[in-house]
C-alpha positions in Angstrom: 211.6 -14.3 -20.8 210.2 -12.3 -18.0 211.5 -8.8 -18.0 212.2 -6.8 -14.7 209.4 -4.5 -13.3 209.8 -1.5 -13.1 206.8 -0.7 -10.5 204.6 -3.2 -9.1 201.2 -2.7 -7.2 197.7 -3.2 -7.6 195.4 -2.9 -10.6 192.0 -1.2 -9.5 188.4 -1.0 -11.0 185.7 0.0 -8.5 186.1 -3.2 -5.4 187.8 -5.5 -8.6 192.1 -5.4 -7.8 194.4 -7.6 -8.5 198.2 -7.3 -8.5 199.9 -6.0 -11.5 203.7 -5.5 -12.0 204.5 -2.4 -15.3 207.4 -3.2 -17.5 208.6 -0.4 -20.0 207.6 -1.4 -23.5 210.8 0.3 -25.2 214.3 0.0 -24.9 217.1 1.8 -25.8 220.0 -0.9 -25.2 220.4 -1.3 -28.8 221.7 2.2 -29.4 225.2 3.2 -29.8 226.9 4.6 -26.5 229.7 5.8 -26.4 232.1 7.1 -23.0 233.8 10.3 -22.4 237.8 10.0 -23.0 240.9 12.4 -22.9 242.1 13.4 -26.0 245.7 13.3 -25.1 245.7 10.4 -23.2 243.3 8.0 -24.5 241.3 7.5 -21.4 238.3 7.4 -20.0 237.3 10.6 -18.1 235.6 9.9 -14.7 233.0 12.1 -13.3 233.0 12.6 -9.9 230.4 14.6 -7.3 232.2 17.3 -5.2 231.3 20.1 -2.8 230.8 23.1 -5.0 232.1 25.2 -2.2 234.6 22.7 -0.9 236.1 20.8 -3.5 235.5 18.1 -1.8 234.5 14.3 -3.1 230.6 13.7 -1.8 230.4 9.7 -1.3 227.0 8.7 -2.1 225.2 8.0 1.4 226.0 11.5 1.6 223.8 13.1 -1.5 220.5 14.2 -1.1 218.1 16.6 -2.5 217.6 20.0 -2.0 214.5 22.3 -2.9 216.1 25.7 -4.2 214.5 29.0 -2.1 214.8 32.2 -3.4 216.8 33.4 -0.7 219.4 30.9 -2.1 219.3 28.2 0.6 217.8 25.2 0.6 214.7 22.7 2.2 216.7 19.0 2.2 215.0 15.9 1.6 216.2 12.3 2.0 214.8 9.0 1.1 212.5 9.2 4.1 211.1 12.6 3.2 210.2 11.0 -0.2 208.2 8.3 1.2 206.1 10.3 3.4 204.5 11.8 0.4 201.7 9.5 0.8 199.3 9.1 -2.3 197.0 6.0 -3.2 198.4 6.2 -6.6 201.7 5.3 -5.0 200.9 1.6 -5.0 197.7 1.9 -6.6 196.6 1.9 -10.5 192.9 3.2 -9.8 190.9 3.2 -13.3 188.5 5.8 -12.5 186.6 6.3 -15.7 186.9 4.9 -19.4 187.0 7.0 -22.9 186.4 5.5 -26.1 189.3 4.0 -28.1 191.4 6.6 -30.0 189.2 9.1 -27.9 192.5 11.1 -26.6 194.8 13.2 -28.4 198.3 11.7 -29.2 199.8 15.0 -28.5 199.5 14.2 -24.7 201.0 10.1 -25.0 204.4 10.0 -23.3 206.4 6.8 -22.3 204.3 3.3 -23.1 204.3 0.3 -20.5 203.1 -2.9 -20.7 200.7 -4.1 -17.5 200.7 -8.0 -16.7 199.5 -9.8 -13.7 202.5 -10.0 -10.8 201.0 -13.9 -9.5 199.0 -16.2 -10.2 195.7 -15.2 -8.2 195.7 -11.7 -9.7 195.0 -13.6 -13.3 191.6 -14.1 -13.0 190.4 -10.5 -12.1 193.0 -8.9 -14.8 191.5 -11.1 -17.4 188.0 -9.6 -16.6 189.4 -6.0 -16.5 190.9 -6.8 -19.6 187.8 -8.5 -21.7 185.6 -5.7 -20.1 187.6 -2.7 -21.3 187.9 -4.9 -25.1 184.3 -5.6 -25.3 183.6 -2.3 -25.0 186.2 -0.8 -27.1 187.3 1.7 -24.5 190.0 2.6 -22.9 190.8 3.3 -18.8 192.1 6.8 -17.1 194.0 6.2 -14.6 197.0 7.9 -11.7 199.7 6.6 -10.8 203.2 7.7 -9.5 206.3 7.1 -11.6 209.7 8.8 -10.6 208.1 10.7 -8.3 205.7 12.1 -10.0 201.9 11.5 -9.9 201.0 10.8 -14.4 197.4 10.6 -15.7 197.6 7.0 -17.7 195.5 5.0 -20.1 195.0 1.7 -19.5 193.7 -0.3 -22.9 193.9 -4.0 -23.8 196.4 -5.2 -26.0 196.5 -9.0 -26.9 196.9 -11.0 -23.7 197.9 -7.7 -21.6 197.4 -4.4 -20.9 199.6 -1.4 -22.3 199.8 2.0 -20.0 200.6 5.1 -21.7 201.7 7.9 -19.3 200.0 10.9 -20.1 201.3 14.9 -20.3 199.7 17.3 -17.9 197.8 20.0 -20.0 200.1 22.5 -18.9 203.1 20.7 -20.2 201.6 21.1 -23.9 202.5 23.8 -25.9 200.0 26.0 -27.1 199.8 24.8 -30.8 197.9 28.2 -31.8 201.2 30.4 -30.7 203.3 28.3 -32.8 200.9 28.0 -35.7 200.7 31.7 -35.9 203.5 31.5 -38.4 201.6 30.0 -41.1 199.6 32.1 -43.6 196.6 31.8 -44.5 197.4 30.6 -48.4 194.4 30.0 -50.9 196.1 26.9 -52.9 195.0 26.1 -56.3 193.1 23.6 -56.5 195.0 22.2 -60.1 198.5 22.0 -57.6 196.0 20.2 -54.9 194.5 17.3 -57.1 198.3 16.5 -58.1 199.7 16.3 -55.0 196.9 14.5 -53.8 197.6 11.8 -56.6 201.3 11.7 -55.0 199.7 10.8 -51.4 197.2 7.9 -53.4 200.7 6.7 -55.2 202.6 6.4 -51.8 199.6 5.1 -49.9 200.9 1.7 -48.0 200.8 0.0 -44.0 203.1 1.3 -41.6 205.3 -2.1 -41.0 207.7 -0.8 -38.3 210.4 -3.9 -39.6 210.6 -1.7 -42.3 212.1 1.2 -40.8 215.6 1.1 -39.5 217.7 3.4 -37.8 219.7 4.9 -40.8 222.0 7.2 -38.7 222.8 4.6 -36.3 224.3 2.3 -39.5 226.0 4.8 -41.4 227.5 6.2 -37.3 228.6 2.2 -37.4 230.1 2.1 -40.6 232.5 4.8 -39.7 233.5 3.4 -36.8 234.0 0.2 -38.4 236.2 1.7 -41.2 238.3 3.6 -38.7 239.3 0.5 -36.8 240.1 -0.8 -40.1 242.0 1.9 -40.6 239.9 2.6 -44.4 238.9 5.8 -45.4 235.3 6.9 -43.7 232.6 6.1 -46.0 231.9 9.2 -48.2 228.9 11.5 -47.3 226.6 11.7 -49.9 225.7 15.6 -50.9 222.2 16.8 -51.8 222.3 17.7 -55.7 221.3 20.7 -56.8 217.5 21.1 -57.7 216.3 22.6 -60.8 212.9 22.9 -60.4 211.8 26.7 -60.3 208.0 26.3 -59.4 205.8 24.5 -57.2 203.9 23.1 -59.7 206.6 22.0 -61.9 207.8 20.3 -59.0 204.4 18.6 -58.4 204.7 17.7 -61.9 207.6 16.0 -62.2 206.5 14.3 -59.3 203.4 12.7 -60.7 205.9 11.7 -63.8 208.3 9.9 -61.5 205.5 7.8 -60.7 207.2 7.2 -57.0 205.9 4.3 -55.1 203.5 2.8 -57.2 203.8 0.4 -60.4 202.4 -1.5 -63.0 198.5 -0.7 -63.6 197.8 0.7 -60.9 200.1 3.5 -61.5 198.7 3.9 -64.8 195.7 4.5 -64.1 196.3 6.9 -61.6 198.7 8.3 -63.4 196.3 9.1 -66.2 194.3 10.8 -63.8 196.9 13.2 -62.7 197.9 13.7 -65.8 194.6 15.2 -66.7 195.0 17.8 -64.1 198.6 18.5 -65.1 197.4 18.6 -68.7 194.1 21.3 -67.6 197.0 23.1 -65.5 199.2 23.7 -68.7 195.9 24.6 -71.1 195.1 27.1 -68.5 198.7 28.9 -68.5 198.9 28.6 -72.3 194.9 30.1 -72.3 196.1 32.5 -70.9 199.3 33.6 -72.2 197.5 33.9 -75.3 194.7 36.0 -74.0 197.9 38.1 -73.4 198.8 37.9 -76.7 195.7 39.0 -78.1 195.0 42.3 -76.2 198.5 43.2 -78.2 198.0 45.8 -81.3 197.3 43.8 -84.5 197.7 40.9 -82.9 195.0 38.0 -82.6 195.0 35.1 -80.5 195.9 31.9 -81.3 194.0 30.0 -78.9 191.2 30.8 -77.0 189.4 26.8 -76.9 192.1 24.2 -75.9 192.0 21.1 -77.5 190.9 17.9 -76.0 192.5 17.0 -72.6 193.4 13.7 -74.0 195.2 15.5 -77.0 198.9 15.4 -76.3 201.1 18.5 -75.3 203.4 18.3 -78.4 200.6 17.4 -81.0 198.6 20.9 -79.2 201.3 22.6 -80.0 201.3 21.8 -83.7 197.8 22.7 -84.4 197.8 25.9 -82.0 201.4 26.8 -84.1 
């Protein structure tokens, strides 16, 4: 099914063009919408354009823009104005160098597009601009102006077509250093670091985007449903109260839950981890009873752990 374009011009690389037509890649259709209504009426509220000063309806051969000076008037622009901003990029995809593959940061990816030729001579030449770019494992940087505005793009082959990703200007990213400046500078143990790297090995998988649904969107549904029904909303589940009171206990009882893995594999990993929760433990009890020996009369009752196979409960027993 051929989808409509939403820009169409030429596909450039050095004296090699060919037309090319850009179709977004996403879609939001499938998202619930819902309209403005009146409350004691039950109908839709219309929105209408009027004269701030006036009051007055403004049909819509009659809008246009206006560029906002600081003496508080304004510099109009119409259609005409628009079009007289005359850049190559306007009709024009221009690749003007290439980057290796994963070469640029995902920070700066905005909307995707896919590129596909717009008739039947331009299939040749984007077939050889494709293969090219493929072959080489690169991908293109490219202009090009979208809702009036001039975006940097990459141009990279994707199965039979090309997919475009518009690009942020530098100076639309945040600095992530200001933001970052927040986070101490924390010296983690490394005992609390091999368990929670265990947890990331347990709940290692593909990303399989038919996996994921919208969860919000379905449980947004059901109520609606149920109120046309006239049922009772579906009840919101509540967080339960937590009753972990350390990190590492928390890491702990992590690594026992064993979350997303199974059978032997989860075994044997789990075997690992416990290891490092079981050197964790003789650590703190080490050292409780280093404690316990600098006490008058006392003496210490364990200053060599065990075995780190040995269980906890049988330890216990031969250090008691």
């Amino acid at each position: 099914m051929a989808l409509r374009a939403y820009w169409k011009g030429y596909l450039k690389l050095s004296l090699v063009s060919c037309a090319v037509a850009l179709v977004p890649a996403v879609s939001t259709s499938q998202r619930i919408r819902f309209n403005i209504l009146s409350r004691t009426t039950g109908h839709r509220v219309r929105t209408d354009l009027v004269d701030a000063e006036t009051g007055d309806p403004v049909p819509e051969e009659d809008r246009i823009k206006g560029y906002r000076l600081d003496d508080g008037t304004y510099v109009e622009l119409d259609d005409e104005d628009f079009a007289r901003v005359a850049l190559e990029s306007t009709h024009t995809l221009d690749i003007t160098s290439f980057v290796p593959a994963g070469a640029v940061d995902p920070i700066y990816f905005d909307a995707p597009y896919y590129l596909v030729p717009d008739d039947d001579i331009a299939q040749e030449a984007f077939a050889v601009i494709r293969d090219a770019m493929a072959a080489e494992d690169v991908v293109g940087l490219a202009r090009v102006v979208l809702y009036r505005r001039e975006r940097i793009v990459t141009v990279a082959p994707r199965g039979k077509g090309l997919l475009v990703r518009a690009l942020h200007y530098k100076g639309e990213v945040r600095d992530e250093a200001a933001v970052f400046d927040v986070v101490a500078d924390v010296r983690v143990p490394r005992d609390m670091v091999d368990l929670a790297i265990h947890i990331v090995r347990t709940k290692a998988g593909r990303f399989d985007p038919a996996a994921f649904e919208d969860r919000y969107d379905q449980a947004l549904m059901a109520l609606i449903r149920a109120k046309q029904e006239g049922r009772p909303p579906p009840a919101s589940p509540e967080p339960g109260p937590g009753n972990v009171v350390s990190l590492m206990e928390a890491l702990r009882r992590s690594v026992a839950a064993g979350e997303g893995r199974s059978g032997s594999a989860r075994a044997a990993s789990g075997r690992e981890a416990e290891a490092s929760a079981e050197a964790a433990a003789d650590r703190e009890r080490t050292a409780g009873a280093k404690t316990k020996s600098k006490r008058p009369g006392g003496r210490a009752t364990s200053t060599k752990t065990r075995a780190r196979t040995a269980s906890p409960r049988k330890r216990m027993k031969k250090v008691g």
